[in-house]
C-alpha positions as CSV (number, residue, x, y, z in Angstrom):
1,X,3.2,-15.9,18.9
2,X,-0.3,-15.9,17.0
3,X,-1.1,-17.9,14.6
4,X,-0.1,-17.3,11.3
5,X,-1.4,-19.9,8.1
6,X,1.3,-20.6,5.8
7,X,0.1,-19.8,2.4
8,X,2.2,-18.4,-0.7
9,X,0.6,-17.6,-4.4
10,X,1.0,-20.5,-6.3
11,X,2.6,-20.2,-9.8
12,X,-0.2,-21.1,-11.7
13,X,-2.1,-18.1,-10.5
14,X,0.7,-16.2,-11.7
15,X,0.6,-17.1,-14.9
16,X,-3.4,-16.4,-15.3
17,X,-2.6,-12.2,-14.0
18,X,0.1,-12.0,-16.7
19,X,-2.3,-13.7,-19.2
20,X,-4.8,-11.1,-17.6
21,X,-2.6,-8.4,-18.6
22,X,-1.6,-9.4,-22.3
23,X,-5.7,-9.9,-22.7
24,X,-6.1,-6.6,-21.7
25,X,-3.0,-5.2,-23.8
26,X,-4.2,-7.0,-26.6
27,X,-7.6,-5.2,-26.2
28,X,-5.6,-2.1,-26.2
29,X,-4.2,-2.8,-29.5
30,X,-0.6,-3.1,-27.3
31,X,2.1,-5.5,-28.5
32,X,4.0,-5.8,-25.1
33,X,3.8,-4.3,-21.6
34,X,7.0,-3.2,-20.0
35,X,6.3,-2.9,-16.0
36,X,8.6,-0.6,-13.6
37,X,8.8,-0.8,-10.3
38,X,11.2,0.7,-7.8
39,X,12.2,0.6,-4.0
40,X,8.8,3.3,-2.9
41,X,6.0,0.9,-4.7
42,X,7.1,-2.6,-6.3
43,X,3.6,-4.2,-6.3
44,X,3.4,-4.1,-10.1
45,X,6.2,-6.6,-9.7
46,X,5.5,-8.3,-6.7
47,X,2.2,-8.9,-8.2
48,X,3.1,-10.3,-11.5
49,X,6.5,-11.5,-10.6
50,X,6.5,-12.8,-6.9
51,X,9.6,-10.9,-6.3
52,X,9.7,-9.0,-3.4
53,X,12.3,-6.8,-2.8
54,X,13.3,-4.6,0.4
55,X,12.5,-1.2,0.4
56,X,16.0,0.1,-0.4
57,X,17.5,2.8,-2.3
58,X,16.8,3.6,-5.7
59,X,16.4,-0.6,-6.3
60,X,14.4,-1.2,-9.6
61,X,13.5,-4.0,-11.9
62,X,11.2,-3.9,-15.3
63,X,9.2,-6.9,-16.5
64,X,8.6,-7.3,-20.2
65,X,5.6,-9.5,-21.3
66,X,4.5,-9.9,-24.3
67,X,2.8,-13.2,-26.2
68,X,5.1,-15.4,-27.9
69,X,7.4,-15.3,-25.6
70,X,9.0,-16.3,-22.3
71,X,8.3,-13.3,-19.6
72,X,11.8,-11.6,-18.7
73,X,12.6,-10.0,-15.8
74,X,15.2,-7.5,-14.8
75,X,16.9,-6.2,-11.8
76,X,19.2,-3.4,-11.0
77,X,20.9,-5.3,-8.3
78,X,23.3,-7.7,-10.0
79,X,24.3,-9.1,-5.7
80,X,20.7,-9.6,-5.7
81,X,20.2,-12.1,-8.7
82,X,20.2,-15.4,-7.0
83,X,17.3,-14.1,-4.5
84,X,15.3,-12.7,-6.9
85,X,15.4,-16.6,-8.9
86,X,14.6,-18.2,-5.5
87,X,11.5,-15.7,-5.5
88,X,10.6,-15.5,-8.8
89,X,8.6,-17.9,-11.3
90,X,10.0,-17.0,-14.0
91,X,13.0,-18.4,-16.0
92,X,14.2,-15.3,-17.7
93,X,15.6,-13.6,-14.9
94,X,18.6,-11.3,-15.7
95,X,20.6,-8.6,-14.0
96,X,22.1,-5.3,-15.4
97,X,25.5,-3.4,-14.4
98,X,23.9,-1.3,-11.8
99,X,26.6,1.0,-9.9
100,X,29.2,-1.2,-11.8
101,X,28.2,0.8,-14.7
102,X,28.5,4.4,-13.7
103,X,28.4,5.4,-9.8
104,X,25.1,6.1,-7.8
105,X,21.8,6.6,-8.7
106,X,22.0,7.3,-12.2
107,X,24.2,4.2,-13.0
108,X,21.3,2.4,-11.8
109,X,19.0,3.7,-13.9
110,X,20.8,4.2,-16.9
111,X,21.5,0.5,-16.6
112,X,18.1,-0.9,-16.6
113,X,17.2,1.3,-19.4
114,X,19.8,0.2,-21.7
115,X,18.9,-3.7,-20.8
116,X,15.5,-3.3,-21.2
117,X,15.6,-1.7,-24.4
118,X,18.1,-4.8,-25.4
119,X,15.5,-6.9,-24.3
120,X,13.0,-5.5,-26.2
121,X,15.2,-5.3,-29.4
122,X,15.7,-9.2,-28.6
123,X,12.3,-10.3,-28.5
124,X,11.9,-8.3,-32.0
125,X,9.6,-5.5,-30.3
126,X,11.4,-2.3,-31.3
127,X,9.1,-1.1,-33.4
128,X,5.9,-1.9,-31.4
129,X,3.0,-0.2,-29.3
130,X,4.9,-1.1,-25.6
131,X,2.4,0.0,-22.7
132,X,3.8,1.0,-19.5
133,X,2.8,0.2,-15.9
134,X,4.5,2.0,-13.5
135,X,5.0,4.7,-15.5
136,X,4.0,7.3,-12.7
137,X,7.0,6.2,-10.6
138,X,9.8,5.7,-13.1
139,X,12.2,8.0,-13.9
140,X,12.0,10.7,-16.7
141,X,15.7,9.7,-17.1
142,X,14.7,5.9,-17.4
143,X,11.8,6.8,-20.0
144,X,14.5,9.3,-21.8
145,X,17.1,6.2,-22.4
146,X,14.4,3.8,-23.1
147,X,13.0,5.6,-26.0
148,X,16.6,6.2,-27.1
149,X,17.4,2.8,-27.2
150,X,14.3,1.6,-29.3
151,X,13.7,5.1,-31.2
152,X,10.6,3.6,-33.2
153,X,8.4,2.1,-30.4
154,X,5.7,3.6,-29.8
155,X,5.0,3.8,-25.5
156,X,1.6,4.3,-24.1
157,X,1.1,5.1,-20.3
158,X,-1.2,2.3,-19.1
159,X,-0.9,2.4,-15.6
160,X,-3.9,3.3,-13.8
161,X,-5.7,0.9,-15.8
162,X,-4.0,-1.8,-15.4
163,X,-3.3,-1.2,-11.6
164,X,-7.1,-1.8,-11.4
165,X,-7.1,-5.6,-12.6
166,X,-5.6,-6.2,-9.1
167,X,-8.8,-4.6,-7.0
168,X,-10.9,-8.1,-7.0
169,X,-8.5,-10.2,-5.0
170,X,-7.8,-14.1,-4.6
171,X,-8.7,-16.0,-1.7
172,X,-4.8,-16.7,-1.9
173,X,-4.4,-13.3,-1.4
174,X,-7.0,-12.7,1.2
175,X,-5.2,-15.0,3.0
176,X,-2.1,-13.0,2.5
177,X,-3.7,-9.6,4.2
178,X,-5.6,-11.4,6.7
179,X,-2.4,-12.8,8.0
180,X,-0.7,-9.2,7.9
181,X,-3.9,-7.6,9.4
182,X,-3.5,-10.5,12.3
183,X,-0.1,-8.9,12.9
184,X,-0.9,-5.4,12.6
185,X,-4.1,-5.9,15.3
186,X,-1.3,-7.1,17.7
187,X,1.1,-4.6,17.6
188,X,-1.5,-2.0,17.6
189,X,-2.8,-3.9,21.1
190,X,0.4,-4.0,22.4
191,X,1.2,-0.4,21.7
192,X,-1.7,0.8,23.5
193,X,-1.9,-1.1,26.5
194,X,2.0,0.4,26.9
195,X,0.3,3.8,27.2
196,X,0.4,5.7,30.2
197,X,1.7,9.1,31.6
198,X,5.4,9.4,31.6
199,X,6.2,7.1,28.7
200,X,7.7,8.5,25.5
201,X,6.3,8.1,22.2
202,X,9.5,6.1,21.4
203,X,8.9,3.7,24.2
204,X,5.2,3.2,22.5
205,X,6.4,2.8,19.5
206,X,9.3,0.3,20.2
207,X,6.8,-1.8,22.1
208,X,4.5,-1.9,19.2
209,X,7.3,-2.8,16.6
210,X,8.9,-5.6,19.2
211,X,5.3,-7.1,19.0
212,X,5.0,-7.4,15.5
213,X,8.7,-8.3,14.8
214,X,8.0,-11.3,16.9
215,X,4.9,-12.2,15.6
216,X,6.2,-12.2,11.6
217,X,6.2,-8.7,10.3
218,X,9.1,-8.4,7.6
219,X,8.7,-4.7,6.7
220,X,7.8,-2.2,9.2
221,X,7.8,1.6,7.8
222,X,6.0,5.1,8.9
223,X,4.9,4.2,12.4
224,X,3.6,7.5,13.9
225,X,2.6,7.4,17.6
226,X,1.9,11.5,18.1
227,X,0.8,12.8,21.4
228,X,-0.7,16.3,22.6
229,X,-0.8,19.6,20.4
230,X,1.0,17.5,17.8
231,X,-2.4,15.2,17.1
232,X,-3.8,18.2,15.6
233,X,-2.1,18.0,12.2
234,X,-1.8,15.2,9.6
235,X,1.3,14.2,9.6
236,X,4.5,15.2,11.7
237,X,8.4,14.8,11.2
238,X,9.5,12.7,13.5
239,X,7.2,10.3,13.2
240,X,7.7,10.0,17.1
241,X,9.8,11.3,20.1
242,X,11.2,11.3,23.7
243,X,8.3,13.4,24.3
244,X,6.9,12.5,27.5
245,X,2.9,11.6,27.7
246,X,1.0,13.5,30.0
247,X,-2.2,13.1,31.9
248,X,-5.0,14.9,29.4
249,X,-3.0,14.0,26.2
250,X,-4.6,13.0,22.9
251,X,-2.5,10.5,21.3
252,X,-3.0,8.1,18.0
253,X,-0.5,5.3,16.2
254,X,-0.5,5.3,12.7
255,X,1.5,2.5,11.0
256,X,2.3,0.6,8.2
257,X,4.0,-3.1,7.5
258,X,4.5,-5.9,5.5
259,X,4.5,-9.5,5.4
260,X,4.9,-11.6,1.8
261,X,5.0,-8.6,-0.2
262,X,1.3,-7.9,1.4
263,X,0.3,-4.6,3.1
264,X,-0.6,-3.8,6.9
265,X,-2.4,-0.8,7.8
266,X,-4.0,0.8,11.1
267,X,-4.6,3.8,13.3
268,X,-6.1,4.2,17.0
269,X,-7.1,6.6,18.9
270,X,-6.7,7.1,22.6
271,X,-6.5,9.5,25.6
272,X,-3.6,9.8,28.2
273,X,-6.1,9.3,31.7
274,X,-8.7,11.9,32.3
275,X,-10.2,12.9,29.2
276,X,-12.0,16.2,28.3
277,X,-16.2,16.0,27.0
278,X,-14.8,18.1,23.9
279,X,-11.9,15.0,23.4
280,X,-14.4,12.2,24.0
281,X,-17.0,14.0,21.7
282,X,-14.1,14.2,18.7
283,X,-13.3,10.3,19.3
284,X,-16.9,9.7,19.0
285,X,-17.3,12.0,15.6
286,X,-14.5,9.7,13.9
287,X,-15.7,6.3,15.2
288,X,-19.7,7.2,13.8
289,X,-17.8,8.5,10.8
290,X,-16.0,4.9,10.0
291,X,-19.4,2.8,11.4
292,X,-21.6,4.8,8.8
293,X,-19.0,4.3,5.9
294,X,-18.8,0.3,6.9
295,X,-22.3,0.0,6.3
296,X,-22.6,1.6,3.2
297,X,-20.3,-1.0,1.4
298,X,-21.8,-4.1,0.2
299,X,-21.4,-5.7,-3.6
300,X,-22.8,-3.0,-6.1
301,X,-22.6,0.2,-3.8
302,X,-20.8,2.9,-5.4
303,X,-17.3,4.1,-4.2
304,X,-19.1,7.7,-3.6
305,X,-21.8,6.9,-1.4
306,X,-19.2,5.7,1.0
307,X,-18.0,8.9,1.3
308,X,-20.9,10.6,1.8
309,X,-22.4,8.3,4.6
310,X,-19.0,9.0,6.5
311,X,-19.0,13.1,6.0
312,X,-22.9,13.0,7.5
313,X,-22.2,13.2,11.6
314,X,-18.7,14.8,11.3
315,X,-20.6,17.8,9.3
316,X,-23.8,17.8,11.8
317,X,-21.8,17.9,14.3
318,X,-19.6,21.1,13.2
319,X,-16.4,19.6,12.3
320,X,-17.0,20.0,9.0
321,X,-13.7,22.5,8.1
322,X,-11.9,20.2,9.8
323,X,-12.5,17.1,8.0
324,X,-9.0,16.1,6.0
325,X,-10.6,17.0,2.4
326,X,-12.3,14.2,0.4
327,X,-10.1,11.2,0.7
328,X,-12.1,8.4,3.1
329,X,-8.9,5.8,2.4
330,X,-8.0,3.1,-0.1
331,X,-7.7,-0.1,-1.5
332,X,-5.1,-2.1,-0.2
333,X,-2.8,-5.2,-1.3
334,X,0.9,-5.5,-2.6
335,X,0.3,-1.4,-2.0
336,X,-0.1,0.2,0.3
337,X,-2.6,3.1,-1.2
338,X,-4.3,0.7,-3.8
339,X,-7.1,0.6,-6.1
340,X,-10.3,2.1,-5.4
341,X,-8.8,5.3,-4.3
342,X,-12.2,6.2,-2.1
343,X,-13.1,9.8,-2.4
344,X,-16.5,11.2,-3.6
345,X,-15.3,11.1,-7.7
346,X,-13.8,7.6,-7.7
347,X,-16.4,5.8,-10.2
348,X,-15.8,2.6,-8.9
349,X,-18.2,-0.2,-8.3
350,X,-17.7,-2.4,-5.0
351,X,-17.6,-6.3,-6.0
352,X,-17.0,-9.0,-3.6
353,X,-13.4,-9.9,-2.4
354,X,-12.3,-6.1,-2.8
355,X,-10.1,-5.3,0.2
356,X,-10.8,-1.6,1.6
357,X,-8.9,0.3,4.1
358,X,-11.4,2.7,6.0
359,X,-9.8,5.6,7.3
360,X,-11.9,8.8,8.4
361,X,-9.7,11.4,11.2
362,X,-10.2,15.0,12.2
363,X,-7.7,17.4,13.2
364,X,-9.2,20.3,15.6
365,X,-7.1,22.7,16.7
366,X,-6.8,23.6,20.6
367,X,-8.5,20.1,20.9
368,X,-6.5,17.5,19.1
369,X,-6.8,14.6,16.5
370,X,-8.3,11.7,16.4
371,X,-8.3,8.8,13.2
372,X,-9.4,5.5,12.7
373,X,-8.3,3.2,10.5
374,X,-9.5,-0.7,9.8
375,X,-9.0,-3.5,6.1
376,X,-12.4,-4.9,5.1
377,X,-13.0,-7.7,3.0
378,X,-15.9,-6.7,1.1
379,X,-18.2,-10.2,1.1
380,X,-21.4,-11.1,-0.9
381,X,-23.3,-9.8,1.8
382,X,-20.9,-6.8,3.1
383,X,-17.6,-6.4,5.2
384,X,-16.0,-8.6,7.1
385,X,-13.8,-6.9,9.5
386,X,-10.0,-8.5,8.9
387,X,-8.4,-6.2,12.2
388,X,-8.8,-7.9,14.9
389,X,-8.3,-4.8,17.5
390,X,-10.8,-3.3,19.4
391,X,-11.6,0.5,18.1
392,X,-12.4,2.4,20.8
393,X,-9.4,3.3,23.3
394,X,-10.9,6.3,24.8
């Protein structure tokens, strides 16, 4: 097993990002903050809260804040209550009805409306301005009931802003993603070196999860490993088969995981034996495209000129129809697709202790597809490189 430092956020540095928050609430002439999360992105939570829940169906908990009192916290998983208080920091922990209310899916959701409007009603903030974070993931029937249940509050959508107090991150938390990057690097190794003709892509990509299982990983979800004709496009349903790997093939691994409600994220590139001039040339393209964008981040460089320094040799060298639009990658954290979105509109300055995911591909038909995909801490002088993994597999 590698090494992995043991290291958890401690509560007083919990305490500061809510006191963050109601700063920047107050600033916003906002009274309270409801935050949503759910079972596809519970970061909001995870990052204010500490609790970090599963990624299971249609799971959900709001956090109210607000100054002059106690944070609360709810979940929609009333069998879940005594984990979420062994996670959490916070005293106020509560659970709702859930499916005990009404069956399935809406139950939920109808349930943690009604508390959270009777939490609100109890800390006297019914007829407040309530900003929302999360509001781009939660329901339109949770929003519906809420605003039912405390008719004269007034509800702002915050969420993009305050999703961006998170993009400077703690040397706690760069601890956190260089342990899960540590993990990621192996499996990605291991996955690759499993590679040869007459393998399946499920054989590749058990060996990769088995690797990272047994090194720490908590959460593994979306691992691709895509061979031949199939490397050509994005994305593809499954993300991997009994297909067979054959000498010539293009093949990449794409996956995500987590560890301590931190994100994971990586892609390679490699070739099945023999390789082709036009296959080697396209590998080449991608890794110049992610070198040029490295060295274009520093404190103070601007979110656009990244993208630009990475479009420069895919373009000269005539692949530029075939570049996947403007998006270069993301920040990355207790999300996976975090703040700075980088693409060539994103406004953002780069300051020291960001944490970037690079991740430039091409897909060219009757050739294949190749991406690469590596987490950078941005330092006072530049990048330091938090994958361990070697980048070139061709």
């Amino acid at each position: 097993m590698i090494a992995i430092s043991n290291v958890s956020v401690p509560e007083n540095e919990f305490k500061e990002r809510v006191e963050r928050y109601l700063d920047v609430a107050e600033e916003k002439n906002l009274d309270a903050l409801v935050v949503y999360s759910n079972y596809s992105s519970n970061g909001e939570i995870r990052y204010l809260a500490g609790y970090t829940y599963q990624p299971v169906w249609m799971c959900a908990s709001t956090l109210i804040l607000s100054r002059g009192s106690e944070p609360s916290l709810l979940t929609d998983r009333p069998w879940n209550l005594d984990k979420v208080r062994e996670e959490t920091w916070i005293k106020d922990v509560r659970a709702c009805g859930g499916w005990l209310d009404r069956p399935g899916p809406p139950g939920t959701v109808m349930s943690l409306s009604r508390s959270t409007g009777s939490v609100l009603r109890e800390k006297k903030l019914e007829k407040v301005n309530i900003g929302i974070v999360g509001f781009d993931i939660m329901p339109a029937m949770f929003y519906e009931h809420l605003k039912e249940e405390v008719p004269q509050a007034k509800f702002v959508d915050v969420t993009e802003s305050f999703e961006k107090l998170k993009m400077v991150r703690s040397e706690t938390e760069i601890q956190l993603i260089r342990n899960v990057a540590k993990i990621a690097s192996i499996g990605m190794e291991t996955g690759l070196k499993s590679v040869k003709e007459g393998k399946t892509e499920a054989d590749i990509a058990s060996a990769t999860m088995d690797a990272m299982m047994a090194n720490g990983a908590e959460v593994i979800f979306a691992i691709w490993v895509v061979s031949g004709e199939a490397t050509q496009v994005q994305y593809r349903t499954p993300t991997y088969s009994n297909r067979k790997l054959q000498k010539g093939d293009m093949l990449w691994i794409d996956f995500g995981i987590i560890r301590q409600g931190y994100f994971g994220d990586i892609s390679r590139t490699t070739i099945v034996g023999p390789s082709t001039e036009q296959q080697r040339k396209l590998c080449e393209v991608v890794f110049k495209s992610h070198q040029d964008a490295v060295k274009m981040i520093k404190p103070g460089a601007k979110i656009a000129d990244v993208v630009k320094a990475a479009r420069r040799v895919p373009h000269e060298s005539g692949y530029k129809e075939y570049v996947m639009g403007d998006y270069l990658g993301h920040g990355i954290g207790v999300t996976l697709d975090d703040y700075p979105v980088i693409v060539p509109d994103e406004p953002t300055e780069i300051k020291a202790n960001m944490v970037l995911n690079i991740d430039p591909k091409l897909f060219v038909p009757g050739v294949g597809g190749a991406r690469l995909e590596d987490t950078y801490l941005v330092t006072p002088e530049g990048v330091e490189k938090l994958i361990t993994c070697k980048q070139r597999w061709w």
